[in-house]
N, C-alpha and C positions, 0 to 999 in steps of 0.2 A: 504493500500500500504506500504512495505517495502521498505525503506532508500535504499541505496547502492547496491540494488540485483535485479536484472533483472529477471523479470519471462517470460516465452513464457506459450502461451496455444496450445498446438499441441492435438487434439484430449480431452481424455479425459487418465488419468489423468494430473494436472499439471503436467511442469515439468523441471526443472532450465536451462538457458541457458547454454551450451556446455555439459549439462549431454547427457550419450551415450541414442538415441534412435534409433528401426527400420523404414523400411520403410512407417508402418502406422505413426509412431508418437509416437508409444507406449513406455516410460522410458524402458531402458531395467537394468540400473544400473553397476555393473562391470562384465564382463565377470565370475562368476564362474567354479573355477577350478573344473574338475574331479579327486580325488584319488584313486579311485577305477572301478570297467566297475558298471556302473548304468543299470538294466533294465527297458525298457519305461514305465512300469506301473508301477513306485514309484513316491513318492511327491520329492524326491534329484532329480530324472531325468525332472520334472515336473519346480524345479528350477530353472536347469540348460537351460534348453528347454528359457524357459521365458527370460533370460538373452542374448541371442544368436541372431545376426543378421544371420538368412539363407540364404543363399545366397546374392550376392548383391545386394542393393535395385536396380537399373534397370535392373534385371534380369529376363527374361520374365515368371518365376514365380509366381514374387512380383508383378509382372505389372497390372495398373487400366485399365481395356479392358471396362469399361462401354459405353463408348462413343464411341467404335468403329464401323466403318458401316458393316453391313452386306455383308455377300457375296451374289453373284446376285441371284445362286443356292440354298439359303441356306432352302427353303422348301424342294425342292427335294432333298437336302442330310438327311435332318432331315425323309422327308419321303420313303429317303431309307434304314437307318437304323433302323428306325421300322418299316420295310417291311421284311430285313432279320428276322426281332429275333420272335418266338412263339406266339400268341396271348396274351398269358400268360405272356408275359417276355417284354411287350413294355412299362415297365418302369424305373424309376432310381430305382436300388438299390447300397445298400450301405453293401460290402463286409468286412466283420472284418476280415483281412487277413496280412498285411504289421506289421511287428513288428520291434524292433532296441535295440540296446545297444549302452551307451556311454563310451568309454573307456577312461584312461588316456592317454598324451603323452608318456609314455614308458611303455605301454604295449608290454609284449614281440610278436615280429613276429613270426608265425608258419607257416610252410608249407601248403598250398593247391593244390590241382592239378588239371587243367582245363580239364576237359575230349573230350569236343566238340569245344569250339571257344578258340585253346590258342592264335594265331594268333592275337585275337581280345579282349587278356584280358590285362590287367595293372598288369604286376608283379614284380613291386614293390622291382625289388633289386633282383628277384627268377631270375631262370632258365628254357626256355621253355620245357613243359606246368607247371611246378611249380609256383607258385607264394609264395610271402612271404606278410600275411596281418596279423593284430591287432588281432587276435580270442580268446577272453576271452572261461575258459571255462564254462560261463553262456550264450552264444551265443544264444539268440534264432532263432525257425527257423516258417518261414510262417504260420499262424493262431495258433500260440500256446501263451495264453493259452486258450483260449474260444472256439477252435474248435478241440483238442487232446481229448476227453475226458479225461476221466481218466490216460492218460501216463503223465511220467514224464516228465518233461525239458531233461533230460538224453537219453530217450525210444524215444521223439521223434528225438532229433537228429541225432540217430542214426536209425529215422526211421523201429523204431521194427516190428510194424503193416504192415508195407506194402502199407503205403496209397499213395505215390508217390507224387504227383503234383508238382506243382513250385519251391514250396520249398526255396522260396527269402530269402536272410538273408540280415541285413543291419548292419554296424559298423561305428559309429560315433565319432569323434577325437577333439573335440569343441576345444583344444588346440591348435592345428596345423591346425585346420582348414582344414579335410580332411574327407573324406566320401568314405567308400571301400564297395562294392554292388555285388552280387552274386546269383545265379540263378540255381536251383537244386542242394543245397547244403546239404552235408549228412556226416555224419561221419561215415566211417567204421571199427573198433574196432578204431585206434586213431590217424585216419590218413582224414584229411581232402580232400576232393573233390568238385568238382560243373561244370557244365557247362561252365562257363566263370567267369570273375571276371570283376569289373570298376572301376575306384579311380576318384573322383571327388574334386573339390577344394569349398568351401563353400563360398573364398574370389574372384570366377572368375568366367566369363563368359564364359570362352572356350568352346567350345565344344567336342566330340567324333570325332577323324577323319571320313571324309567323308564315309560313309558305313558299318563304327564299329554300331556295338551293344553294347547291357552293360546288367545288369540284365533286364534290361526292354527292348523287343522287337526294340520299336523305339529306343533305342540307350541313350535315357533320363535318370536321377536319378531320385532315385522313393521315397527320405526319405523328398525334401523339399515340397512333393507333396504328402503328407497324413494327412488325416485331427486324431489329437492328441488330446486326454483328455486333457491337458491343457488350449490348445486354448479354445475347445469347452466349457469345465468349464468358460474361460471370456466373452466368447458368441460372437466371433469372430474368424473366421479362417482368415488368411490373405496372402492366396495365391492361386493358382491354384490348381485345384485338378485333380488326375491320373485319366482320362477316360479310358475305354474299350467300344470296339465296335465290330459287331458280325465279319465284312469285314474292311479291308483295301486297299488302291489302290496301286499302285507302285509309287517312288518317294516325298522323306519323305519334309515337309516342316518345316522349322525354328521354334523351335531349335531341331527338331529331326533329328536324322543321318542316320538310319534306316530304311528303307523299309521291311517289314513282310507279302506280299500282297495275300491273299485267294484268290487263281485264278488267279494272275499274272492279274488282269486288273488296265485297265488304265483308267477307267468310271470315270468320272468327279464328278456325283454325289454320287461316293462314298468318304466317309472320307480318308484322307492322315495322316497316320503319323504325329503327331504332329498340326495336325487340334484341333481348338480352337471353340468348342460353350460354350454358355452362356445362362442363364437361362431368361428370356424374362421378360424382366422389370416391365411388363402390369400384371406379376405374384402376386398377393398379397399373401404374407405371414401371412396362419393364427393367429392370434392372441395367440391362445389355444396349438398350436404347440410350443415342447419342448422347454429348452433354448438349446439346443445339433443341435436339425435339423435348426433352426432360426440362427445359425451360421455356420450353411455349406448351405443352402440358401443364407443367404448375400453376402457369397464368391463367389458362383455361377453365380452372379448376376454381381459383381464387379471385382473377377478374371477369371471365367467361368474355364473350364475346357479340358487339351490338352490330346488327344488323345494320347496312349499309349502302349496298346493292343489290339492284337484280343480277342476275347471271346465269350462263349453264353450268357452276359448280357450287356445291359448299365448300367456299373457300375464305382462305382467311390471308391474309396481304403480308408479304416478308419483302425487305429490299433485295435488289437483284446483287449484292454484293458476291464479287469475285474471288473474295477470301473465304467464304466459306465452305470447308471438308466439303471432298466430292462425296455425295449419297448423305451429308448429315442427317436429311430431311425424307430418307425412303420409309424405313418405318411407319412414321406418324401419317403417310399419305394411304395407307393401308384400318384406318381408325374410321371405323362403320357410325353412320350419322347417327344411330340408334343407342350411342354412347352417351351422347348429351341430354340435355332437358331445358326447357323454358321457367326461366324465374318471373315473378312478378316485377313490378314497375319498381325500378330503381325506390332505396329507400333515402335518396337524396331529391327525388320528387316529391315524396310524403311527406317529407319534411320544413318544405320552403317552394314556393309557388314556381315554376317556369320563368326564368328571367324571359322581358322580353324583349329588351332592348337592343340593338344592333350591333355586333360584336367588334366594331371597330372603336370601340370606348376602350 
């Protein structure tokens, strides 16, 4: 025992009282600065990452849902979302697709231009459908680099190939504490475009006005909700992870904004926007199983995972990082949807009304 200095044990490791920790526990040390736009597959952005409270700690996120009860439904939701998807397709998988930069506090703004929902995008100081966001010109953009093949960072953003899809990009601001989010985002000789844009606050809980979207269908940010080489390197993720599901109903539940609903129905037993399951306790985790899947397992377990997208998978969003062990993630792609269950409405709804305010506060 040490004289004059107070130590706490919060988790593992130690770690001194009033030193900055997240909401597991974990030390996070001093916030480090960004001087440059960091790409997410580097050990600087890996740093930086580890240092960072996401969101805030009661942000249903961060939130412990182990103990939550079930919804009454929750078979027949579970058994009708793997009734929608192929026989082939009624399990988790785990998409390498969400990637990010973190950039400085004064990184210059550039122009972008919302082609579909300007209405509904955050811009940021722009002019409608203009917006003005952070855009290094290292910008990555959706599954690159482990699923571009051979193009470059350059080829794909400007989408040489032709491949189309989502096309998400994320910008991260750890200094100001701001997150700016994008959705078919492409550059045309050198002029930025995308679908809509979002600006989230990392220090807030607000939400998306009532019925807004944002890069993500339900309306959600999609950067505190992907499971990261770093975490998974400490063998813990420690939040919520982005589901996709084949259907959605109408009428999004907390904290989604959004309604995206396959057939405008209202079936009870289908998933809602921003619906929460969890991977079923009575689960044992193999032993043999990677340290990478063992900690997107735990999360599942303890933050479970909110509803986000339509799609043809139950899938949950990992970065397409290039450091990670070949096969870490085979196992857990073999984990039958009938594993999980549906929890009731977050208990950070019950507790305190649905902000409504617009998330750029």
């Amino acid at each position: 025992m040490r004289i004059g200095i107070l130590w706490l044990t919060v988790c593992s490791p130690l770690v001194l009282a009033g030193e900055r920790t997240n909401h597991e526990g974990r030390a996070l040390g001093p916030l480090l600065a960004v001087k440059a736009p960091l790409l997410f597959n580097t050990p600087e952005a890996d740093a930086v990452l580890a240092s960072m409270q996401i969101m805030p700690r009661d942000n249903p996120w961060n939130e412990d849902i182990s103990k939550r009860p079930l919804l009454p439904n929750s078979e027949a939701m579970i058994a009708r979302i793997s009734a929608d998807l192929a026989p082939n397709r009624r399990t988790l998988r785990l998409f390498t697709e969400m990637n990010f930069v973190l950039v400085p506090d004064n990184q210059p703004l550039v122009p972008v231009k919302f082609e579909d929902y300007p209405a509904e995008s955050d811009l940021n100081g722009g002019t409608s459908p203009t917006g003005l966001y952070p855009i290094p010109q290292n910008l990555p953009v959706e599954s690159w680099p482990v699923g571009t093949d051979t193009l470059t960072l350059g080829q794909w953003q400007q989408d040489s190939a032709n491949r189309g899809g989502d096309r998400h990009a994320i910008i991260v601001q750890p200094g100001t504490g701001r997150l700016f989010e994008t959705w078919q985002t492409k550059l045309t000789g050198q002029v930025w475009q995308a679908s809509n844009g979002a600006i989230f606050s990392l220090n807030s809980n607000n939400l998306r006005p009532a019925g807004w979207t944002s890069g993500d269908a339900a309306g959600l940010p999609m950067f505190p909700a992907l499971v990261r080489f770093d975490e998974c390197q400490r063998g813990k993720v420690e939040h919520a992870l982005r589901l996709v599901v084949k259907r959605t109903r109408l009428g999004p539940l907390y904290p989604a904004t959004h309604a995206a609903s396959v057939g405008r129905t209202s079936d009870a037993d289908i998933p809602a926007m921003g619906q929460r399951l969890r991977l079923k306790a009575s689960f044992v985790i193999p032993p043999g199983w990677s340290l990478q899947e063992k900690a997107v397992l735990l999360a599942l377990k303890k933050h479970g995972a909110i509803v986000a997208d339509n799609g043809g998978f139950f899938s949950v969003s990992i970065t397409p990082d290039d450091r990670y062990p070949k096969g870490c993630f085979d196992h857990i792609n073999s984990l039958g949807i009938g594993n999980f269950e549906v929890i009731q409405t977050s208990a950070l709804m019950q507790a305190k009304p649905s902000p409504a305010a617009n998330s750029r506060s």
